[in-house]
KELO-930322 format. One record per residue: residue in three letters; z, x, y of N, C-alpha, C in turn. Coordinates in steps of 0.05 Angstrom, whole numbers, padded with zeros to 5 digits, always signed. Atoms other than C-alpha are relative to their C-alpha. Layout:
BEGIN
ALAZXYZXYZXY;...
END
This chain:
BEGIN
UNK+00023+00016-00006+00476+00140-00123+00005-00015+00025;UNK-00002+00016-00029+00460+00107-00057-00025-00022+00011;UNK+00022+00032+00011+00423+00037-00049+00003-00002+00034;UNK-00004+00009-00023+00401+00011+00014-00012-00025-00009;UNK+00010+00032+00000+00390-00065+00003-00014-00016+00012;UNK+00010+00019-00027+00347-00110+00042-00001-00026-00011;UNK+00011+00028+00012+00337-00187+00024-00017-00001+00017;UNK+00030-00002-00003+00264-00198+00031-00009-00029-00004;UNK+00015+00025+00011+00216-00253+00039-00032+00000-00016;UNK+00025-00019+00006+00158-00206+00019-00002+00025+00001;UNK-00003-00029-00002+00157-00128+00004-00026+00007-00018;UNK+00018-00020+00012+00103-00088-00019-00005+00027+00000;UNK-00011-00034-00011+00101-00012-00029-00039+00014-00015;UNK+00029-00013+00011+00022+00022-00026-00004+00025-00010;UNK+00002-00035+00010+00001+00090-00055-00029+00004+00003;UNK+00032-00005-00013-00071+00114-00023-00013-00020-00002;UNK+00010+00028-00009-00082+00042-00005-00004-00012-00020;UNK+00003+00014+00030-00069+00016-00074+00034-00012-00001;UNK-00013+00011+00013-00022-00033-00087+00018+00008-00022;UNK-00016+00003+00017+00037-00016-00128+00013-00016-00022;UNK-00011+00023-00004+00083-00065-00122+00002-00016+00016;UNK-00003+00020-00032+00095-00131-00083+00018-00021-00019;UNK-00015+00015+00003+00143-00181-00087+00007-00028+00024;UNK-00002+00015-00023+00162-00249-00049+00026+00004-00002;UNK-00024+00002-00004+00228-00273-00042+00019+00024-00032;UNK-00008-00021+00017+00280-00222-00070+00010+00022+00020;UNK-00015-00023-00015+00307-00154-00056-00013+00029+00005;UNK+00018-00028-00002+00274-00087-00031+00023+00024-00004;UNK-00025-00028-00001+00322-00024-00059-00018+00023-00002;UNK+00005-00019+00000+00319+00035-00031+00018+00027-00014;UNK-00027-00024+00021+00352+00092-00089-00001+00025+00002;UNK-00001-00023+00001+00371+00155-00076+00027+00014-00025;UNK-00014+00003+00024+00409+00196-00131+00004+00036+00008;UNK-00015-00026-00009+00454+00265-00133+00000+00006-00031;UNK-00005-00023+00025+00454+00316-00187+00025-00014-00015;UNK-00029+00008+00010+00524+00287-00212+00002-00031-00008;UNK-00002+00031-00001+00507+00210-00207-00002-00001-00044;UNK-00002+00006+00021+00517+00183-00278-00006-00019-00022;UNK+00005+00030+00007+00502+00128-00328+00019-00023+00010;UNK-00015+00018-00004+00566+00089-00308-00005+00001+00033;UNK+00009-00003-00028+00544+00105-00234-00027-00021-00002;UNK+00020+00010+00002+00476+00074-00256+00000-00035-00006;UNK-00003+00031+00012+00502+00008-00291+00021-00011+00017;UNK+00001+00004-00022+00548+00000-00235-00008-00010+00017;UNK+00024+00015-00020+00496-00010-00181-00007-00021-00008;UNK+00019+00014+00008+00455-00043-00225+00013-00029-00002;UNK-00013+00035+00011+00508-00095-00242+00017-00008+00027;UNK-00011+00011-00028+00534-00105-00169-00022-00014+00018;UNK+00026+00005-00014+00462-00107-00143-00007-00032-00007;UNK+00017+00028+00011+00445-00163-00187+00022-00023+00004;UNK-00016+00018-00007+00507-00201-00177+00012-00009+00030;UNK-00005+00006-00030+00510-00196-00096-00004-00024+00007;UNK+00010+00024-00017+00518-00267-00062-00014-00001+00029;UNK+00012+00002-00026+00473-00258-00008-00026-00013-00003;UNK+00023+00017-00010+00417-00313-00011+00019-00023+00005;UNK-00017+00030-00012+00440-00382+00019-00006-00018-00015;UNK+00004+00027+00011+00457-00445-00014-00010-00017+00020;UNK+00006+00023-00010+00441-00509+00003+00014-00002+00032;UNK-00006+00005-00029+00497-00511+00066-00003+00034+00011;UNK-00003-00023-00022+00469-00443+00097+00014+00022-00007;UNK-00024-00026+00000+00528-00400+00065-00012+00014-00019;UNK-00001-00033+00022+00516-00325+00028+00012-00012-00015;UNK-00019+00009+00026+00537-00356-00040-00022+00002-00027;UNK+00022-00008+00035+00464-00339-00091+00005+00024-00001;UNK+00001-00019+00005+00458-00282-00121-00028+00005-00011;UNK+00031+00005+00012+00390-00261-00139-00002-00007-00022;UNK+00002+00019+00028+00394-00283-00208-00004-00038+00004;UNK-00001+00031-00003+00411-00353-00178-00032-00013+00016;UNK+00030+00010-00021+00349-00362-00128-00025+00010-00028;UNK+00032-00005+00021+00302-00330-00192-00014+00026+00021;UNK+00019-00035-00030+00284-00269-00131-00010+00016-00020;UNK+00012-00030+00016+00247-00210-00152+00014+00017+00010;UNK-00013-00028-00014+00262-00135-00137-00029+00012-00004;UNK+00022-00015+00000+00218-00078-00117+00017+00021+00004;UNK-00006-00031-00002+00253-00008-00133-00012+00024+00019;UNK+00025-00026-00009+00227+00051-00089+00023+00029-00006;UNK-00013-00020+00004+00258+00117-00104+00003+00020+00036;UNK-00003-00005-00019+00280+00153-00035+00021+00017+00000;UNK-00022-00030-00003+00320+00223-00037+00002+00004+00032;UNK-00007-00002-00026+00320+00214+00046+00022-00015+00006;UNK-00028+00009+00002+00384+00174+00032+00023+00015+00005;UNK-00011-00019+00003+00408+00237+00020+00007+00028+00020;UNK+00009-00017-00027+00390+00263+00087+00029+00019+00015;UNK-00030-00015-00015+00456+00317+00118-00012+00006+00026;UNK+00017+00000-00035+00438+00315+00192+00020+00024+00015;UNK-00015-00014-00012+00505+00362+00204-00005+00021+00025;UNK+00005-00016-00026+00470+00417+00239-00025+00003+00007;UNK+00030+00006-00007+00411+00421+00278-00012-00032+00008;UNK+00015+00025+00004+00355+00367+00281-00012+00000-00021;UNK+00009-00003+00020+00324+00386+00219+00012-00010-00026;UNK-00013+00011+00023+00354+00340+00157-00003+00020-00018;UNK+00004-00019+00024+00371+00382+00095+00011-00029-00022;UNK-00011+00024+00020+00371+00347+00037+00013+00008-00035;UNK-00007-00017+00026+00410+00394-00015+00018-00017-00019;UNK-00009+00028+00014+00449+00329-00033-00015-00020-00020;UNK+00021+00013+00019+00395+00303-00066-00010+00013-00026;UNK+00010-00014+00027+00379+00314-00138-00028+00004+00004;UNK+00035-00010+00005+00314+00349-00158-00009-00026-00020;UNK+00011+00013+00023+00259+00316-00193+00006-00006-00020;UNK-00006+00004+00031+00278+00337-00262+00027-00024-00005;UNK-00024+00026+00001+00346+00297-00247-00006-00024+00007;UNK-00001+00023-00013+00326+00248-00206-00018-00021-00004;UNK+00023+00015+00002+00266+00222-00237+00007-00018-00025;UNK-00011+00020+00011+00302+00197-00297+00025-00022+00001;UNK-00022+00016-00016+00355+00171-00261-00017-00023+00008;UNK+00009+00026-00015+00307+00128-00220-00009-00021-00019;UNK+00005+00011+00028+00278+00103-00297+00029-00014-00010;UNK-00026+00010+00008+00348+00086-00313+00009-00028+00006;UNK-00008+00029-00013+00362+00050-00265-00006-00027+00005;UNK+00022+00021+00001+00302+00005-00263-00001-00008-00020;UNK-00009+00026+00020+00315-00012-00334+00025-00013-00004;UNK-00017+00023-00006+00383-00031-00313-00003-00020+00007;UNK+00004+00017-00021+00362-00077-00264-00014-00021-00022;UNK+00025+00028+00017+00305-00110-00310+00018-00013-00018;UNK-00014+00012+00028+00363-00116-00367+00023-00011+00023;UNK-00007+00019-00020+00410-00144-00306-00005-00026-00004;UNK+00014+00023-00015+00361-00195-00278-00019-00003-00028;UNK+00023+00010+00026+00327-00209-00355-00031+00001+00009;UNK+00027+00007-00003+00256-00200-00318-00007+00032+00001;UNK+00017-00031-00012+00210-00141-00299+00012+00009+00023;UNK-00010+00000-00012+00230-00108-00248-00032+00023+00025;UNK+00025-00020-00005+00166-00076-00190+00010+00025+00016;UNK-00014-00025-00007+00178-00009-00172-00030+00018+00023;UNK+00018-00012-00006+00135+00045-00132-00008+00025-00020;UNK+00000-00022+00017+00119+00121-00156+00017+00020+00007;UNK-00009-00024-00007+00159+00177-00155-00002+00022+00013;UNK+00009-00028-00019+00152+00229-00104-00029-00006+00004;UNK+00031+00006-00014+00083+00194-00084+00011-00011+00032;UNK+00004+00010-00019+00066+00177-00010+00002-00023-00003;UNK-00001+00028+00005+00089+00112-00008+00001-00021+00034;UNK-00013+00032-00023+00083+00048+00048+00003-00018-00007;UNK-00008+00011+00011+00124+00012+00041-00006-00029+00021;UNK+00009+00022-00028+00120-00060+00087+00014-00026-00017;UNK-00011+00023+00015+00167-00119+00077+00013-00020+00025;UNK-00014+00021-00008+00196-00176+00110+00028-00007+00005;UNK-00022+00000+00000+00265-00175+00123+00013-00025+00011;UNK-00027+00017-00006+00313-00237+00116+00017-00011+00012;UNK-00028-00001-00008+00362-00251+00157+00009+00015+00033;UNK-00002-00019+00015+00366-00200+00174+00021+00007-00021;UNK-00019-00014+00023+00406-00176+00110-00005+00023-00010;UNK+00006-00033+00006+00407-00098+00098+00036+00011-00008;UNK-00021-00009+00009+00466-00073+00053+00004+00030-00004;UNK+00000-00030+00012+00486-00002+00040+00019+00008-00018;UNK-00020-00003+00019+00526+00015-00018-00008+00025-00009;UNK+00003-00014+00011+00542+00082-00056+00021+00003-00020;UNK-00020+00005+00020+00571+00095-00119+00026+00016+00007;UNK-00018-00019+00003+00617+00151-00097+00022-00012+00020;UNK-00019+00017-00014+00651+00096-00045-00001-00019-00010;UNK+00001+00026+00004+00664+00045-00091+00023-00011+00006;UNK-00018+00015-00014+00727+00029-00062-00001-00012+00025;UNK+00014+00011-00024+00688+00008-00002-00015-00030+00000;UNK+00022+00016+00000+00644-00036-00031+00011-00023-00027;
END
């Protein structure tokens, strides 16, 4: 699995000019997911995501974690994570799980997160046209994957 993080001061993600989701302060993840990714791959993320210190205390310093500030999240599912640019200009994306895999994966994971962060958690749709439009932080934009967790 592969997360791209943003801290947000507002994110919303549309589907043929309908409202999904939206969120204010909080985090915008973008999840992409591999044929192989796993439940302990899933709870993982879920439990690093929600414990990251990156909102600011009182003196300025990365020390909340979204649980601590009360933030939201807005899930979007995104198999272009998964993008292999090796040859050509043409991205292949054979790294990326199919639907059938990847669609309960992205379910998984989003009730990690909600059982995480004890709240709801807003998500987009799966394999829909999605715009997405958010506010970015900081800027703060993380990238984590489970298969380098010695990295992260």
């Amino acid at each position: 699995m592969r997360i791209v993080i943003q801290r947000v001061t507002q994110a919303a993600v549309e589907i043929e000019g309908t409202v999904k989701g939206q969120i204010g302060l909080g985090l915008l993840l973008l999840a992409g997911f591999t044929a192989d990714d796993t439940e302990e791959d899933l709870k993982w993320m879920a439990g690093k995501v929600a414990g990251l210190r990156i909102f600011s205390d009182t003196e300025d310093k990365m020390n909340l974690s979204i649980k601590d500030v009360n933030g939201e999240v807005l899930v979007i599912s995104q198999f272009t994570l998964y993008a292999s640019t090796k040859k050509g200009n043409r991205p292949s994306y054979i790294y990326a799980a199919p639907p059938a895999v990847a669609v309960p994966l992205y379910e998984r994971f989003v009730e990690l997160m909600e059982q995480a962060l004890g709240k709801p958690v807003q998500t987009g749709e799966f394999g829909a046209d999605m715009k997405v439009s958010l506010r970015n932080d900081g800027p703060v934009t993380i990238v984590m994957d489970t298969k380098q967790k010695d990295l992260f």
